[in-house]
N, C-alpha and C positions, 0 to 999 in steps of 0.2 A: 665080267665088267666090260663095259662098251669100250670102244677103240675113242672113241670121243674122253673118257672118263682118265680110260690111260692117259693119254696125251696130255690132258690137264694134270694129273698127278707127276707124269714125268716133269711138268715145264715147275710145276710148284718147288719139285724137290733141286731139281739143276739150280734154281732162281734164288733157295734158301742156302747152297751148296754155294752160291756167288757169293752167295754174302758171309757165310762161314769164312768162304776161305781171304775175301778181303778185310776180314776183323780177323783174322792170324788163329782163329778155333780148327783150321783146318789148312795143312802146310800139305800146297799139292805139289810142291819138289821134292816131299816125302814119302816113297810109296809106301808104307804102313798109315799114316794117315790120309793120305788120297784115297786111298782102300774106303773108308769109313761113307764118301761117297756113294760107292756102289752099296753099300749095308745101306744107306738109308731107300735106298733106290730097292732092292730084298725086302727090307724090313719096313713097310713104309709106317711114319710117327704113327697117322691119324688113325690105324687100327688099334690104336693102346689111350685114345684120345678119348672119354666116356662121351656121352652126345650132351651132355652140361658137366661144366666146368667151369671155373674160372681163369681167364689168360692174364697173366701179369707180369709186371716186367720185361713187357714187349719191347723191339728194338723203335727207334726212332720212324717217328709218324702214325705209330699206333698207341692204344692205351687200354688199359686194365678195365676189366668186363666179363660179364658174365656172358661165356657163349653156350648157345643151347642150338642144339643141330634141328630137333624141332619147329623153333623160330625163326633161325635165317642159318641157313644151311649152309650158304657160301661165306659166309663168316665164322662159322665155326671150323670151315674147311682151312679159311685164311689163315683161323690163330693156329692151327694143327700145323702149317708151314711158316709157323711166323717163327724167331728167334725170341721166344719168351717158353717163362715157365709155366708148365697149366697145373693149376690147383686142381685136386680133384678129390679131396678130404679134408675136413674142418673139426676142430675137437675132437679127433681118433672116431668121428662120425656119426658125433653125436649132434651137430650143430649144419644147416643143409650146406654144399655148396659154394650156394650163392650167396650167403650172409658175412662179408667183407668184412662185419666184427669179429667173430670167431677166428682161432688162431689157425692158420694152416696147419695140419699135420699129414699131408701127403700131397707131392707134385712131382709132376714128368717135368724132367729139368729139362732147362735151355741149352738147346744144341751146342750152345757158343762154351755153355762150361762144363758139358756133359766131355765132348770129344778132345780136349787138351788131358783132359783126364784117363781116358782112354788110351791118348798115347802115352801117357806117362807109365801103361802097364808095361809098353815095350813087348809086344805079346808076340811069341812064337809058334808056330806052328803047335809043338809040342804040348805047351802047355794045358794047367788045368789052372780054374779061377772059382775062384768064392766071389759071390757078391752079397754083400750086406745092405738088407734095403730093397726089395723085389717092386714093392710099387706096382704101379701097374703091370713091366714085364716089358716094355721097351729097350732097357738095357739090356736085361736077359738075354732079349733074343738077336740083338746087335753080338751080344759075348758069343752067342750059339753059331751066329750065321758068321761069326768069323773062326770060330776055331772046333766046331762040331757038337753037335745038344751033349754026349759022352762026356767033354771036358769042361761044363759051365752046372754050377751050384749054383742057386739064390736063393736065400733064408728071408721070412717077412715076417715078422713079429703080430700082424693083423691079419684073422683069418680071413675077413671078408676082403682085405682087399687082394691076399694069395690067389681068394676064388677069382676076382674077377679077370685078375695076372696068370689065372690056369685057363682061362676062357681066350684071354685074346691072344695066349702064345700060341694055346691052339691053334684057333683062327689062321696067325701068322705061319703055321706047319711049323712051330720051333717047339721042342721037349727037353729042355735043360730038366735037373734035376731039382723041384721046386720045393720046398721046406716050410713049416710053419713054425715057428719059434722064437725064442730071442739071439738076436745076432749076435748080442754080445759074448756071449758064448761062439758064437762062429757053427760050425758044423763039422763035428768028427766023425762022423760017418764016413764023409768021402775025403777024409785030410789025408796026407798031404796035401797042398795044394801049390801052386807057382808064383801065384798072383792071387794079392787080394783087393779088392776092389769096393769101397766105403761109400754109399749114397748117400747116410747121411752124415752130420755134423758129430764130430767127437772130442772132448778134452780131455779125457781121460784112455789111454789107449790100452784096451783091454789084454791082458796077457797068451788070454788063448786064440787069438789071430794069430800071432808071432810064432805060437807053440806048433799050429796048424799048419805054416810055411816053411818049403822047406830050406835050409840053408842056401844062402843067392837068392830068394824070392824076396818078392817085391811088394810093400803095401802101401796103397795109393789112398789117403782120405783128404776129406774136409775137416783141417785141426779149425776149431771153434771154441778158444777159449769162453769163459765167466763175459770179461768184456763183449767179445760178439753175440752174444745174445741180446745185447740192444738190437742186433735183427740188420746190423751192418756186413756180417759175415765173416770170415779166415780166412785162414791161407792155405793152400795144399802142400802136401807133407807126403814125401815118399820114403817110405823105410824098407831099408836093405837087410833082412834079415840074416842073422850070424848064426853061429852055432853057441849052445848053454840057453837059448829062450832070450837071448838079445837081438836087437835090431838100433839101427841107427839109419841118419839119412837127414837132408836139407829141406828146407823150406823152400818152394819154386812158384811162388802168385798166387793171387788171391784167388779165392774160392768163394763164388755167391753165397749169401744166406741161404741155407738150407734146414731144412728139420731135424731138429737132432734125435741120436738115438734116446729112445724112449725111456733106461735107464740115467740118460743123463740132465736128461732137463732140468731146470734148477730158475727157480722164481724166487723172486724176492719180497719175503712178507713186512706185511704192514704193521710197521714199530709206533707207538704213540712219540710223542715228540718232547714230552715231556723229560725234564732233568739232563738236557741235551748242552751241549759247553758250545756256545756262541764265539766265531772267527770270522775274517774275510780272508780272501783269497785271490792272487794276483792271476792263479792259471786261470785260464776261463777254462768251462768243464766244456763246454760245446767242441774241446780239441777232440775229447773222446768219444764224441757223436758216432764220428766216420774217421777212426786215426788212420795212420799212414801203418803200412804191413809193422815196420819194424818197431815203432811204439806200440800198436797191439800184440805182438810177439814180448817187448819187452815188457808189458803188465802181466801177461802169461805167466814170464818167469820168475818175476822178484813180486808177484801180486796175485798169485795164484789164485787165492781163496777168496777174492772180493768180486760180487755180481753188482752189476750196473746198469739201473732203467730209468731211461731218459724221456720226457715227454715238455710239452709249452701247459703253462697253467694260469690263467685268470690272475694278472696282480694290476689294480688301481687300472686304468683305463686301457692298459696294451696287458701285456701277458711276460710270464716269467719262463725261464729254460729253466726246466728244475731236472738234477741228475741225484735219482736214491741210491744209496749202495746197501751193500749187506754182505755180512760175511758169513760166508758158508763153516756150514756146523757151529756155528758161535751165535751170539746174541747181539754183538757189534753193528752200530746201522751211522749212517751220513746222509744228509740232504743237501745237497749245493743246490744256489738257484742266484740265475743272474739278474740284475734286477737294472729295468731302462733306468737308462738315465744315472747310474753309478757307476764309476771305475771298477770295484771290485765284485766279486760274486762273496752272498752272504753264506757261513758253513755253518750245521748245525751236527753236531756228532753226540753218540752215545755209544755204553755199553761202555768195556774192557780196553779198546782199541779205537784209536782213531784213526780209520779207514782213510780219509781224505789225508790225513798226513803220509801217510803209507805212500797212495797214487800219485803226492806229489815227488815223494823221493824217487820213485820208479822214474817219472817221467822226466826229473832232475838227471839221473843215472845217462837213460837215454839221449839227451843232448849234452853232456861230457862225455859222451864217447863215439859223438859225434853223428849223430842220428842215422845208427845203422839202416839199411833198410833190409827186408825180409829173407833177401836171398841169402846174409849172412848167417842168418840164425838158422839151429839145427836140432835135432833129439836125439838119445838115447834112452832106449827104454829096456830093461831088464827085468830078472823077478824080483828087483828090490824095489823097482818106482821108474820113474821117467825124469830124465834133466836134461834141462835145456842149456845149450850153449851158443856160445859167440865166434863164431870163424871157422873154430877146430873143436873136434871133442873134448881137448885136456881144457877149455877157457868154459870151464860151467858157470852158470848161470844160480845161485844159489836163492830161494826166497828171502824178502829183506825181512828183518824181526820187526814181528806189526808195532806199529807207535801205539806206546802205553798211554794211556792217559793219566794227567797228570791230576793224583788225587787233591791237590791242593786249587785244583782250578783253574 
């Protein structure tokens, strides 16, 4: 590389590093996360960056685009130092790219929520770490170049994109231990492990992570409930593993949308509308657009099983906020939609349960007890299941009994 090339790489990354550390993703009176600096300055992003991609969720003054280093070079170079997420997988990669309809299912996350993450491992020297989620291999080898290739795992459930994630750790001279499989499982080969480390989104918190950690280890995810799959995101969740295959641990800020693991995905099928029990309703649904941590934690808890896809739909000459629900493993479904120019949003529910009475009670619950927010809520998870609570371990969180519908109408 030319001394010219350097110099621009170094000013990119110092210049991204400003801005890290004045959005608080990077606490430089911290030296474990100040450290993270120099790894990006080691590990530099833009070798894990494919030469097309999509950049999204870029910080303020830029916007979501497809960069191709073929086409404009210095702009693919930008988004590579920009604080956005690059897409770089569409439909498990069946859909190109570039095609902004297709659902993401792989992205080099943004620096800003990749490294609070990071330090939430609390990582020592000693340590060894699983990562769930290889991706392209940018974390990987941030994990490698801080605690040596010997002590970092990363498991990718997609083979093509492990290979592409064996090509540029190469590249970067980093040799963590790279796996193909499903994470959900974790990786017993090299278990124990200190720290585990979650790339993508989970609601369900699979057993054999916890089983893999040893006693005092730590596991760091993106929780994403049924609710955040409107594509709003979670909250990060560190659990302190105990001994018996338990762990516990608080909820500590949001967590960007991210892709969930591949086991968990969960869509909500399209119910006919027919023989559906007509209501209004005073909530507006648009609160659960984009809720506040602690009512998305509190749907979590007492509303586990109900998914939520919100979209604007064509009604009489403006458009409707229509929110579906669905209840997982059931046949239960809801449609709210607000409609201009009326106070109330109109309900239409079916099945066994009426979902919309359910999420009103939830979010009833949460403003009488005074609209926690997220830092208060917390997990236990066990081999019997996982419960959420309020404050303390002993104040669970119990699901509320879904509302029946009333056979009479």
């Amino acid at each position: 590389m030319s001394m010219w090339k350097q110099v621009r790489r170094r000013e990119a990354i110092d210049a991204l590093a400003a801005y890290l550390a004045s959005r608080g993703a990077i606490d430089v009176r911290d030296h474990r996360s100040r450290a993270w600096i120099t790894g990006m300055h080691q590990v530099p992003r833009h070798r894990f960056v494919p030469w097309q991609a999509y950049a999204d969720a870029c910080q303020a003054g830029e916007s979501s685009r497809v960069i191709d280093q073929a086409i404009d070079r210095a702009d693919w170079w930008r988004a590579a130092y920009t604080d956005c997420s690059i897409i770089v997988q569409r439909a498990d990669g069946a859909a190109e790219v570039t095609d902004s309809a297709a659902e993401p299912t792989c992205a080099l996350p943004a620096p800003s929520t990749l490294f609070p993450s990071l330090d939430l491992l609390g990582l020592e020297d000693h340590h060894r770490v699983l990562e769930i989620g290889t991706g392209t291999g940018w974390t990987a080898a941030l994990l490698a170049w801080r605690l040596g290739d010997e002590a970092v795992t990363t498991i990718e459930v997609d083979p093509a994109l492990a290979e592409t994630a064996a090509a540029n750790l190469a590249q970067a001279r980093c040799s963590p231990t790279l796996a193909v499989g499903n994470g959900r499982y974790g990786y017993r080969d090299e278990a124990p492990y200190d720290r585990v480390h979650v790339a993508c989104g989970v609601w369900s918190i699979p057993q054999e992570w916890i089983e893999q950690t040893r006693p005092g280890g730590r596991i760091v995810l993106p929780f994403m409930p049924p609710p955040a799959g409107a594509g709003h995101g979670g909250q990060r969740l560190v659990l302190t593993v105990m001994r018996g295959g338990t762990a516990t641990g608080r909820f500590c800020g949001p967590a960007a949308s991210c892709m969930m693991l591949r086991d968990q995905r969960e869509r909500i099928d399209e119910h006919g509308e027919e023989g559906g029990r007509h209501t209004t309703t005073r909530l507006d649904p648009r609160v659960l657009a984009a809720p506040p941590g602690g009512l998305l934690l509190t749907l979590a808890a007492l509303a586990p099983a109900i998914l939520t896809r919100a979209c604007y739909e064509p009604h009489g000459g403006g458009g409707a906020y229509v929110m579906r629900l669905a209840e997982l493993g059931g046949s239960s479904w809801a449609r709210v939609a607000t409609i201009p120019g009326t106070p109330d949003a109109d309900v239409l529910q079916g099945g066994d349960h009426d979902l919309w009475d359910t999420i009103e009670a939830a979010c009833t619950a949460w403003l009488a007890w005074g609209q926690p927010g997220p830092d208060r809520f917390g997990m236990t998870v066990s081999p019997e299941g996982q419960v959420m609570w309020l404050d303390h371990p002993g104040r669970t969180l119990a699901p509320l009994a879904p509302a029946r519908r009333d056979p009479r109408g």
